[in-house]
ZALUM-823582 format. One line per 4 residues: number of its first residue (from 1); their letters; for each residue x, y, z of N, C-alpha, C. Coordinates in steps of 0.02 Angstrom, whole numbers, padded with zeros to 5 digits. Each point is the difference from the previous one (the first is absolute). Layout:
<pts>
NUM = a = X,Y,Z,X,Y,Z,X,Y,Z ~ ...
</pts>
This chain:
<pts>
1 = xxxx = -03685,04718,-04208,-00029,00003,-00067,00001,00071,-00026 ~ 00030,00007,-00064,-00004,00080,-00008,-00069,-00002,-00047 ~ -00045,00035,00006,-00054,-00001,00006,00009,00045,-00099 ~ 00043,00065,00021,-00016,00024,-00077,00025,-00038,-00043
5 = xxxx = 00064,-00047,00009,00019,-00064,-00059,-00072,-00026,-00012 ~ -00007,-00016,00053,-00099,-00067,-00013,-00035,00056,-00074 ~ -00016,00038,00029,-00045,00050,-00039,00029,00028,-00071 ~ 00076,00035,00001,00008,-00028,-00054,00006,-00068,-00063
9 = xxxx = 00001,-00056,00037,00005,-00038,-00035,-00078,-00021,-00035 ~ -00053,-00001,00058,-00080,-00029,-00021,-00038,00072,-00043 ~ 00058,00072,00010,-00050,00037,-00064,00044,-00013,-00059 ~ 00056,-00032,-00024,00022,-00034,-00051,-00059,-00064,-00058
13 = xxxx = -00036,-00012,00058,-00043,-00056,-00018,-00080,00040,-00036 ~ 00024,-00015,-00074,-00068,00035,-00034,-00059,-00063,00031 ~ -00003,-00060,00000,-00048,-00028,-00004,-00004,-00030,00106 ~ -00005,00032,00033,00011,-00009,00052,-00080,-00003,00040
17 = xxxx = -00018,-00063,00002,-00083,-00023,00039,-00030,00059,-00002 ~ -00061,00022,-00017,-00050,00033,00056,-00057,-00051,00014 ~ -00037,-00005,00056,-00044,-00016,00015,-00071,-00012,-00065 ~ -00019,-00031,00002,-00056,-00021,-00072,-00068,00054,00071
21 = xxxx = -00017,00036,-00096,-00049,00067,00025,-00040,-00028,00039 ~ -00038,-00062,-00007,-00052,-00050,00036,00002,00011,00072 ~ 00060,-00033,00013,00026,-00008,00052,00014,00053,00047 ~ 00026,00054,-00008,00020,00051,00015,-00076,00047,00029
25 = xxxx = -00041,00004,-00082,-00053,00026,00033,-00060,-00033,00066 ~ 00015,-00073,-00002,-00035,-00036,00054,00043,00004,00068 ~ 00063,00027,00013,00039,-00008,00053,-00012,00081,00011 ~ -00007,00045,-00041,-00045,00078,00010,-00043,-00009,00062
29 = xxxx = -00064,-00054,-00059,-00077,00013,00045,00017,-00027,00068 ~ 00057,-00058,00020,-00022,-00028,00048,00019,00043,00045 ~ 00053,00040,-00009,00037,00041,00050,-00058,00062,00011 ~ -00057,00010,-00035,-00033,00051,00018,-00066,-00013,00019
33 = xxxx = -00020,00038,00063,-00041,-00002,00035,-00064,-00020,-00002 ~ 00001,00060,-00051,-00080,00001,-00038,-00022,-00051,-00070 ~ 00049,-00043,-00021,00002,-00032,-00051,-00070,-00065,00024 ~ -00036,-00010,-00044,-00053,-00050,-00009,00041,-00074,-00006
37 = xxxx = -00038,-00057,00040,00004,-00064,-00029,-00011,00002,-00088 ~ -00059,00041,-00035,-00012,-00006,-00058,00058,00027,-00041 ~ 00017,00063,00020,00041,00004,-00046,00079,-00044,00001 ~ 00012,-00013,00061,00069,-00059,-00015,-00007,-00047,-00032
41 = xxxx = -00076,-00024,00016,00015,-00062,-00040,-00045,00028,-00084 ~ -00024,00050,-00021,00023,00036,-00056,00056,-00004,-00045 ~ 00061,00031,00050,00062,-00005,-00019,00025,-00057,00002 ~ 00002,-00055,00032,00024,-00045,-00009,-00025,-00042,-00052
45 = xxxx = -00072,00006,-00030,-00013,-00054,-00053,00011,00037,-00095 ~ 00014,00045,00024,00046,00038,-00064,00063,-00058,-00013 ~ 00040,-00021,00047,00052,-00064,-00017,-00015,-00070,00003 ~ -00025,-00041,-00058,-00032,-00056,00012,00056,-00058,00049
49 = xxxx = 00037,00023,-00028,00069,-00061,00030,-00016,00020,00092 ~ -00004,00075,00008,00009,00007,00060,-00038,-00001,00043 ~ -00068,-00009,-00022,-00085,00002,00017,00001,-00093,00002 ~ 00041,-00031,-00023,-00017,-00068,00014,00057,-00024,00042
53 = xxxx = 00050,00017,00017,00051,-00003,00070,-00039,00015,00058 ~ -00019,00057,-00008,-00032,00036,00071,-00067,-00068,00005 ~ -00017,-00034,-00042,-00065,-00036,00009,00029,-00049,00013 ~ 00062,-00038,-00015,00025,-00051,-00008,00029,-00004,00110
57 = xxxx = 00038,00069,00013,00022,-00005,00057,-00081,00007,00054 ~ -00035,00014,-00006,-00045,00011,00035,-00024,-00062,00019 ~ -00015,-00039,-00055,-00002,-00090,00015,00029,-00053,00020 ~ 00062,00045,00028,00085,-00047,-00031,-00025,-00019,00086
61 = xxxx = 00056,-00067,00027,-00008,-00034,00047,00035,00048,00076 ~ 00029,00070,-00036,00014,00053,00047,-00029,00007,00058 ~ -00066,00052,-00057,-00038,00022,00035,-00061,-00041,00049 ~ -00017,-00062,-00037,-00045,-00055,00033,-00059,00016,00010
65 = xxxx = -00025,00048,-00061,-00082,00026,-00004,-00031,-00053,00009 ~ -00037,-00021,00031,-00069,-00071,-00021,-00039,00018,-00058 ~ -00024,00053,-00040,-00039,00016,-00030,00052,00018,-00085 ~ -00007,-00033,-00048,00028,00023,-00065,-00017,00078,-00008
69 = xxxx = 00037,00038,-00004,00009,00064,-00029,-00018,00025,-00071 ~ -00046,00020,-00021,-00008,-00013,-00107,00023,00080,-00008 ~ -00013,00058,00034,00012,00085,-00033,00042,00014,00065 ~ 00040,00054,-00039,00055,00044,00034,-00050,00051,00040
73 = xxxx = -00046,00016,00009,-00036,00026,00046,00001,-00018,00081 ~ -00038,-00091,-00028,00013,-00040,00051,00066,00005,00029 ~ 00059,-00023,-00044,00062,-00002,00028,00026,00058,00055 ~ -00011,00069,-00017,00023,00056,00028,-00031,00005,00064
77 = xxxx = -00064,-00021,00023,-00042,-00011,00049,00030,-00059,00050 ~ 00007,-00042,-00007,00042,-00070,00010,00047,00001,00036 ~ 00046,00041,-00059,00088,-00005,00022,00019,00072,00025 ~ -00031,00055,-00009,00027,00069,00018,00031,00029,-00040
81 = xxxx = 00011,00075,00009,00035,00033,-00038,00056,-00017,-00023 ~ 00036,-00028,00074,00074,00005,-00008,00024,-00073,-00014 ~ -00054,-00040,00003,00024,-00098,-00018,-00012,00033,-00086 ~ -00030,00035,-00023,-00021,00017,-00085,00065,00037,-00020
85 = xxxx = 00020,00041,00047,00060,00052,-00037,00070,-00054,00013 ~ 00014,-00034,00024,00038,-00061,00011,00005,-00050,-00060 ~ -00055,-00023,-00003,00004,-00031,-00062,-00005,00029,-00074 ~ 00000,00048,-00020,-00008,00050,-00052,00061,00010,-00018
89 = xxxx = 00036,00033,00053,00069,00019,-00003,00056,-00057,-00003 ~ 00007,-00060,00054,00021,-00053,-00020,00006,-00040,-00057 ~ -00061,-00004,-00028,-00018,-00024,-00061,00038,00020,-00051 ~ -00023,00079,00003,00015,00033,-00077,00097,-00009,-00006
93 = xxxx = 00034,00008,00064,00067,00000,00014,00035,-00059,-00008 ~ -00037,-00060,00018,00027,-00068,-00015,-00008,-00003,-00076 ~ -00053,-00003,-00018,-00010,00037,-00096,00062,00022,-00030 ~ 00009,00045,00017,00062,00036,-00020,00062,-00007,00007
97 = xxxx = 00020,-00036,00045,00044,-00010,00018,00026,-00083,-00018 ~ -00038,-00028,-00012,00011,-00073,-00015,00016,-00020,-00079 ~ -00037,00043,-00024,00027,00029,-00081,00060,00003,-00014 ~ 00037,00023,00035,00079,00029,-00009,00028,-00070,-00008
101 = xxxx = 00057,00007,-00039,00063,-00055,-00012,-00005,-00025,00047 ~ 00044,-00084,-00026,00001,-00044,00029,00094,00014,00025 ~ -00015,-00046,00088,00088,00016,00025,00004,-00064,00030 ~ 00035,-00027,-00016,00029,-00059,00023,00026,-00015,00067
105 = xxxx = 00017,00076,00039,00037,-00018,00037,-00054,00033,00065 ~ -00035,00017,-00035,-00077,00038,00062,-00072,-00043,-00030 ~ -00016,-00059,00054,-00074,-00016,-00028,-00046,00025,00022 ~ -00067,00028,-00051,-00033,00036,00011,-00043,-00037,00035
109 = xxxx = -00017,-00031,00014,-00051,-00061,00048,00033,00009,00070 ~ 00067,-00016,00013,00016,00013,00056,00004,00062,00010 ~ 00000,00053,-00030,00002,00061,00022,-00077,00029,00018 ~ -00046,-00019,-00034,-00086,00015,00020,-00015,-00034,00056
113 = xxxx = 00022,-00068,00003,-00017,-00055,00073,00039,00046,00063 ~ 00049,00035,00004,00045,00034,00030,-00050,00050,00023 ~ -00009,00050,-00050,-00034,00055,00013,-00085,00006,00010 ~ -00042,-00059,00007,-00057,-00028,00015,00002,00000,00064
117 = xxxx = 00063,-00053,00030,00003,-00024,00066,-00013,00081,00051 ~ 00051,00009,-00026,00022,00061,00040,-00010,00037,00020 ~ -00084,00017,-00052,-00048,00037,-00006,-00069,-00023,00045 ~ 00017,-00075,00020,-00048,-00026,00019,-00002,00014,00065
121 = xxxx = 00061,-00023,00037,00053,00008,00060,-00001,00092,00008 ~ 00019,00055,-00037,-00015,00056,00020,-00078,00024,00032 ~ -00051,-00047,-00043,-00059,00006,00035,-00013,-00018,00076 ~ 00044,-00079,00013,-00030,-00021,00056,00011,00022,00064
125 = xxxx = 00085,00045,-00011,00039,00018,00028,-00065,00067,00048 ~ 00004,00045,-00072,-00046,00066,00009,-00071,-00029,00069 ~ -00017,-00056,-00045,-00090,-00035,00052,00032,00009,00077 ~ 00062,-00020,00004,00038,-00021,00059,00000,00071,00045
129 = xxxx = 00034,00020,-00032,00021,00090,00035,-00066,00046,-00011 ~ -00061,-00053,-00015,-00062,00041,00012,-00018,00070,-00029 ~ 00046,-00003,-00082,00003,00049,-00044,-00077,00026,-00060 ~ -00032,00019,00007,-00051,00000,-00042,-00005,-00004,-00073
133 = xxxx = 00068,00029,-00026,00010,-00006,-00086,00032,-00060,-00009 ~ -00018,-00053,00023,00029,-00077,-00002,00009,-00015,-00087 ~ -00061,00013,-00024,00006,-00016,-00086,00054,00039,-00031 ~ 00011,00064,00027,00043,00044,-00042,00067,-00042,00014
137 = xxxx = 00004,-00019,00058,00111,-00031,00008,-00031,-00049,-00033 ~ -00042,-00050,-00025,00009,-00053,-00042,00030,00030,-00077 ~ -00005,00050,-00010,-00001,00042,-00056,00077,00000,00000 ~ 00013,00036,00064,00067,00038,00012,00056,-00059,00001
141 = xxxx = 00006,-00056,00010,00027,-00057,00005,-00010,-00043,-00059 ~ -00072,00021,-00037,00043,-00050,-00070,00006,00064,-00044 ~ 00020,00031,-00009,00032,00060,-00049,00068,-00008,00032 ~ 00021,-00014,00048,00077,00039,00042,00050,00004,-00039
145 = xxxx = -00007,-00068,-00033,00077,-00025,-00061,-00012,00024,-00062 ~ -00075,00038,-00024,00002,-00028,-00081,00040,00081,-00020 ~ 00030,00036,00012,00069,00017,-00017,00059,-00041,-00036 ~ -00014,-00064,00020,00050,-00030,-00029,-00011,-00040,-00101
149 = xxxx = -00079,00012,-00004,-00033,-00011,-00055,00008,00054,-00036 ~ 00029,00074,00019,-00005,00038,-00027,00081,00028,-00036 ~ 00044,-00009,00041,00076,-00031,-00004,00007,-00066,-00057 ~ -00033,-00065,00017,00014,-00036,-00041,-00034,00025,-00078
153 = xxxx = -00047,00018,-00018,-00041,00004,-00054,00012,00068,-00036 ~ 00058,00059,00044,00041,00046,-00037,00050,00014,00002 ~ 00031,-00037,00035,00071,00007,00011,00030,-00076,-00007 ~ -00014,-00036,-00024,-00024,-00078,-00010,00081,-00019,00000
157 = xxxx = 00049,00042,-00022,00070,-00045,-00002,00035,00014,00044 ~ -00001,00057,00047,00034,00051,00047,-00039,-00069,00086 ~ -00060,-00010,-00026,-00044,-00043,00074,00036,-00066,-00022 ~ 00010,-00014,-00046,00020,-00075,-00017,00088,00004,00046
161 = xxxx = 00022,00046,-00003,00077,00011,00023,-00014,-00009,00081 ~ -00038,00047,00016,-00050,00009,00089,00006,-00083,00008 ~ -00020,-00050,-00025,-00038,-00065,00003,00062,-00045,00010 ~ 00042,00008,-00053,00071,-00040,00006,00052,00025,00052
165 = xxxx = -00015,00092,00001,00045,00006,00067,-00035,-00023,00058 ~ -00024,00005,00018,-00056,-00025,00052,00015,-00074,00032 ~ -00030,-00052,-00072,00030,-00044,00012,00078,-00036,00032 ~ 00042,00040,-00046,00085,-00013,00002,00027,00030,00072
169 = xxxx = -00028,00042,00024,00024,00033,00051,-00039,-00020,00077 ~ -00060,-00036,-00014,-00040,00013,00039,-00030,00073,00042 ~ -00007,00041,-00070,-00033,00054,00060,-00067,00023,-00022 ~ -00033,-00008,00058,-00091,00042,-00014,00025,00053,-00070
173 = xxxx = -00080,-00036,-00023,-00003,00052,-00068,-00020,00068,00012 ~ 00006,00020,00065,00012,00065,00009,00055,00044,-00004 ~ 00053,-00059,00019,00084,00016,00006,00008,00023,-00089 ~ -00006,-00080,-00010,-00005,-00008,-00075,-00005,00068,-00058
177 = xxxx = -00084,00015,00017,-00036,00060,-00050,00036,00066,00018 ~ 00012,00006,00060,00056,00063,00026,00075,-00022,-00032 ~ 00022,-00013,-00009,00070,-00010,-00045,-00014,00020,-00058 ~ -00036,-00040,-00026,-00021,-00008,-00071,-00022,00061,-00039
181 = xxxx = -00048,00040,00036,-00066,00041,-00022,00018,00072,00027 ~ 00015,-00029,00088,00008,00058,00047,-00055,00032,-00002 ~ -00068,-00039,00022,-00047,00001,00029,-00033,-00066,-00020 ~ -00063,-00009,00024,-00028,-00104,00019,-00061,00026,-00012
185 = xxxx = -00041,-00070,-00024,-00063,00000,00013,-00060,00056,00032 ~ 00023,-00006,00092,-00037,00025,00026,-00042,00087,-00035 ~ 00057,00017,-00009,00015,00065,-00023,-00037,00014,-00093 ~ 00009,-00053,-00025,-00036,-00009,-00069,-00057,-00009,00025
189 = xxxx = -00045,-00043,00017,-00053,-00027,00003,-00043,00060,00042 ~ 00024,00048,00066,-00032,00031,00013,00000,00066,-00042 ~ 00057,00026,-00055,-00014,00046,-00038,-00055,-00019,-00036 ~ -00015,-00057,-00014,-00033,00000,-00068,-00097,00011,00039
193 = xxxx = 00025,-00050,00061,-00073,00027,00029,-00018,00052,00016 ~ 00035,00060,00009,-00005,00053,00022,-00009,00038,-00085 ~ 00029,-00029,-00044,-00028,00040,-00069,-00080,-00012,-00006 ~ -00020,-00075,00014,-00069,-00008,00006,-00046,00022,00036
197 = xxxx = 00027,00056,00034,-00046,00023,00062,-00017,-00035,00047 ~ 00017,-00062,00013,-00026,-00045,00042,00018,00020,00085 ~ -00043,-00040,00064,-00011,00024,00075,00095,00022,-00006 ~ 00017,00056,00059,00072,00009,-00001,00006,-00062,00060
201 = xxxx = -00025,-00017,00047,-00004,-00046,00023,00040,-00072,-00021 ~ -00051,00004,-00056,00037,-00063,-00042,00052,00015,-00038 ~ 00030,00044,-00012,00065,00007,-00040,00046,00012,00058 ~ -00005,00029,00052,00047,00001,00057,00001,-00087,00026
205 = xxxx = -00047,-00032,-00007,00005,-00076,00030,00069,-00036,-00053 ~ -00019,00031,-00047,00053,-00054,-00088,00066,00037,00015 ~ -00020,00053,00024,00083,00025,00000,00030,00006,00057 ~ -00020,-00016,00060,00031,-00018,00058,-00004,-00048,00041
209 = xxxx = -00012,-00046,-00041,-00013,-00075,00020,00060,-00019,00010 ~ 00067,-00002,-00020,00056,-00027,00032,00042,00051,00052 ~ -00010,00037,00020,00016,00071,00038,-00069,00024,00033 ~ -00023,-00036,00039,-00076,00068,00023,00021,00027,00056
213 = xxxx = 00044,00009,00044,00050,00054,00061,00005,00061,-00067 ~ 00025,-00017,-00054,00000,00070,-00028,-00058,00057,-00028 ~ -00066,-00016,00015,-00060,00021,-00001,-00038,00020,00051 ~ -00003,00074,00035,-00030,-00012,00059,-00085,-00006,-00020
217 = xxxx = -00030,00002,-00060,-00060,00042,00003,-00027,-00095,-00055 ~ 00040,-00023,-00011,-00014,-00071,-00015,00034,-00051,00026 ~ 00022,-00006,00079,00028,-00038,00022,-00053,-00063,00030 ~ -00041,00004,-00006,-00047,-00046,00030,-00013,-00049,-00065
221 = xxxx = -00028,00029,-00059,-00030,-00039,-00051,00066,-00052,-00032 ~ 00060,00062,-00008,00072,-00021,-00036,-00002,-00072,00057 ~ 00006,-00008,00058,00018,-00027,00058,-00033,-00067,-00003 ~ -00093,00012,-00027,-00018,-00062,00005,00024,-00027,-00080
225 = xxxx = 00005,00015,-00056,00040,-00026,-00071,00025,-00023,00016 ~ 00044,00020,00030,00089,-00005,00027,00021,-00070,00029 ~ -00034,-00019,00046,-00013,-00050,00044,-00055,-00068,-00044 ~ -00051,00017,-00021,-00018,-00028,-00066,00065,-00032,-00048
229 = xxxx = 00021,00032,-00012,00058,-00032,-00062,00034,-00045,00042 ~ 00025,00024,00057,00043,-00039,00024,-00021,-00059,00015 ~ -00056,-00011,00012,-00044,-00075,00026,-00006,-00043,-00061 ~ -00003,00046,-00071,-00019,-00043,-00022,00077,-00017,-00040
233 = xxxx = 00030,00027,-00012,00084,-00025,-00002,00034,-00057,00049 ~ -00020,00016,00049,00001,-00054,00066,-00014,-00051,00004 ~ -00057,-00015,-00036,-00039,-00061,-00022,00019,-00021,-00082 ~ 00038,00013,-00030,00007,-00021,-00074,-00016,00014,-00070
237 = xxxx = -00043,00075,00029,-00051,00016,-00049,00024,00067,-00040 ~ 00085,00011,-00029,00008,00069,-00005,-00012,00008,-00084 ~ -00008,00062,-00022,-00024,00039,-00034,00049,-00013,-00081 ~ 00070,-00051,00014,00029,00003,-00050,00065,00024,-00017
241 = xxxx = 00049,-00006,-00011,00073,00042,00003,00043,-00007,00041 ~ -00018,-00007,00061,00066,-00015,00063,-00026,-00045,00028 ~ 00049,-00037,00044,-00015,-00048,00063,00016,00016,00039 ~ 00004,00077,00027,00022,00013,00049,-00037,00008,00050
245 = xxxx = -00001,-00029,00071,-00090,00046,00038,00038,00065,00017 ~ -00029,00058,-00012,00025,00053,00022,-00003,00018,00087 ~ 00025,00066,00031,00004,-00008,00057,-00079,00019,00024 ~ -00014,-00008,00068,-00070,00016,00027,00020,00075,00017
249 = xxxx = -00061,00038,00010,00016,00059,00019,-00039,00004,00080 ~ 00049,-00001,00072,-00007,-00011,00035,-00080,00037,00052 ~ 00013,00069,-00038,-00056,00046,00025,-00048,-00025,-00047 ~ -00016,-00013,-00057,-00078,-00031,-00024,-00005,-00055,00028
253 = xxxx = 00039,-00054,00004,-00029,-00061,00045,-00030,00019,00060 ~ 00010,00038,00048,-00002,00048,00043,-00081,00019,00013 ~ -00008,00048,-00057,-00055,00027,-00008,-00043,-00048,-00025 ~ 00003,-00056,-00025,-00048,-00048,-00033,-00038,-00064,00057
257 = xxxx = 00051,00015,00066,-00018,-00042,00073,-00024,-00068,-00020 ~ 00054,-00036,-00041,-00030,-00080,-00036,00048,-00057,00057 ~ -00036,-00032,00015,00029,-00035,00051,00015,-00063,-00034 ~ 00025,-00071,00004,00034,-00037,-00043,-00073,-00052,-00014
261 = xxxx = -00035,00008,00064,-00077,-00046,00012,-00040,00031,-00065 ~ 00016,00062,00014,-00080,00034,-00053,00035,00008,-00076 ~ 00042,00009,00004,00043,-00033,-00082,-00054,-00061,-00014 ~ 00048,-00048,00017,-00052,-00075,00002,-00067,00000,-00001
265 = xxxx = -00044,00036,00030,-00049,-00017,-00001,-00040,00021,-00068 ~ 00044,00085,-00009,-00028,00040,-00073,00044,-00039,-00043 ~ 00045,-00039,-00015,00007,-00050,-00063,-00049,-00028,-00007 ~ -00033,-00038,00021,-00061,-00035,-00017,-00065,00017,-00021
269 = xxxx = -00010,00074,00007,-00056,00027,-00044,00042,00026,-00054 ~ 00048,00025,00019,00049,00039,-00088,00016,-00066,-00053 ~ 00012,-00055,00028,00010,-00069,-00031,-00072,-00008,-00040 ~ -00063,00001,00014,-00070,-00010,-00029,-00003,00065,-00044
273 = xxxx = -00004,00056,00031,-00018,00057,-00047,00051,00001,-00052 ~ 00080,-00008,00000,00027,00011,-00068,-00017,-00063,-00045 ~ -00018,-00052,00024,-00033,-00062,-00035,-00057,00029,-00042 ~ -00041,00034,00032,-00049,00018,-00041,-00014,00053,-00023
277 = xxxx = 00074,00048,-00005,-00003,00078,-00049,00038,-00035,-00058 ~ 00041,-00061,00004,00033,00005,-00065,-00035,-00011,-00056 ~ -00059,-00016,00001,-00044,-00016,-00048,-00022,00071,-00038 ~ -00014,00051,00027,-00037,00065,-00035,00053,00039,-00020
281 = xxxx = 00057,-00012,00054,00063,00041,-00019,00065,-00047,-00074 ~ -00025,-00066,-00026,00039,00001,-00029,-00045,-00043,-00060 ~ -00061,00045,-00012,-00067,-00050,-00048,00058,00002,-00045 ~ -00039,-00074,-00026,00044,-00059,-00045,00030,-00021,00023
285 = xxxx = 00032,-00007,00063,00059,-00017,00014,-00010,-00029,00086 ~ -00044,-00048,00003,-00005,-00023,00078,00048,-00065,-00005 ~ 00029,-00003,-00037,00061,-00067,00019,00065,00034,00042 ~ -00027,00047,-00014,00057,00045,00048,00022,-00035,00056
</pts>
């Protein structure tokens, strides 16, 4: 990927995302130490849309509170810092991103169900390898692809070419966006997070999720994504654009110590929990 093509091309883009101030300033407080329950959820009821998501997921059949949730106080107490900065950021990004033109040849339903799973599966993976920022790879696994929302919705005829070569040739829309672009997704999606200031953590996960051997200092997080996608490609569930399953990367399977039993056994809680995130993650839209 030549990295200064990428960069020249996305400072071409006058109207190119930033993060909604809301949002941004609540993904501030959470990241800081000294920040109050009061004042996040302060900041958060400055956005009514986004002050009633955060209320809406707190109730949602996710989390499985017994007790109805009514103030974002409550909520932040409840769910934690980092289940609050999760859904804030998710939110505001599915927002934004769902807005953009319509493509015929990428559905946006299968591309969120894609990047939900994956996200779900990066969590369980993390519980597994006895990782403590378990919420954050749920993060890091459904962001991995939306690079490709950012390609389609500005580069909208150049990704449409990505889509038909892809198709016609059969090659991963990685092959694809590298012909085409001469640089992919990965590489968009983590510039843009890295304009947002967001964990480097998580922008090293989006951008070395199909390559994490090439990361020594994010080879673990890239590793569990990595393996994430592939499961859920494996199973039927991909993101949109190719049919290709891409290859496994032999050292993250490796490092992720998933045996074929405990696959099986974690389908069956990832099978219930994405049953019951698609509801908060796609309000209006549980026919999903």
């Amino acid at each position: 990927m030549e990295k200064s093509e990428l960069k020249k091309r996305l400072s071409n883009i006058k109207e190119l995302p930033t993060l909604p101030i809301v949002a941004n300033n609540v993904i501030q407080l959470t990241q800081n130490p000294d920040s109050t329950a009061f004042e996040i959820a302060e900041a958060i009821s400055l956005d009514q849309s986004l002050a009633s998501r955060v209320l809406k997921t707190a109730n949602s059949a996710y989390y499985g509170f017994p007790r109805k949730i009514t103030t974002i106080n409550y909520a932040i107490v409840v769910l934690g810092l980092n289940n609050i900065k999760n859904i804030v950021l998710s939110a505001s990004i599915m927002e934004q991103f769902s807005r953009t033109g319509e493509n015929l040849l990428l559905d946006r339903r299968d591309f969120w169900k894609h990047s939900l799973l994956c996200g779900i599966i990066s969590k369980k993976i993390s519980e597994h390898m006895r990782i403590t920022n378990s919420e954050e790879m749920f993060m890091c696994g459904l962001l991995h692809d939306f690079g490709k929302m950012i390609l389609d919705g500005f580069f909208h005829d150049e990704f449409v070419l990505v889509l038909k070569l892809s198709n016609k040739k059969n090659f991963t829309m990685m092959e694809a966006e590298n012909k085409i672009f001469g640089f992919n997704h990965s590489g968009v999606g983590a510039l843009l997070l890295r304009r947002w200031s967001l964990p480097p953590s998580l922008v090293k996960a989006v951008e070395f999720h199909h390559s994490p051997d090439k990361s020594l200092s994010a080879f673990r997080i890239a590793s569990i994504v990595h393996v994430a996608d592939y499961l859920c490609r494996r199973i039927g569930i991909g993101s949109g654009g190719d049919n290709v399953l891409p290859d496994l990367n032999k050292k993250a399977f490796k490092l992720v110590e998933l045996t074929s039993k405990q696959i099986n056994k974690m389908s069956l809680q990832i099978t219930k929990e994405f049953k019951a995130a698609t509801g908060f993650l796609y309000e209006g839209k549980e026919d999903i």
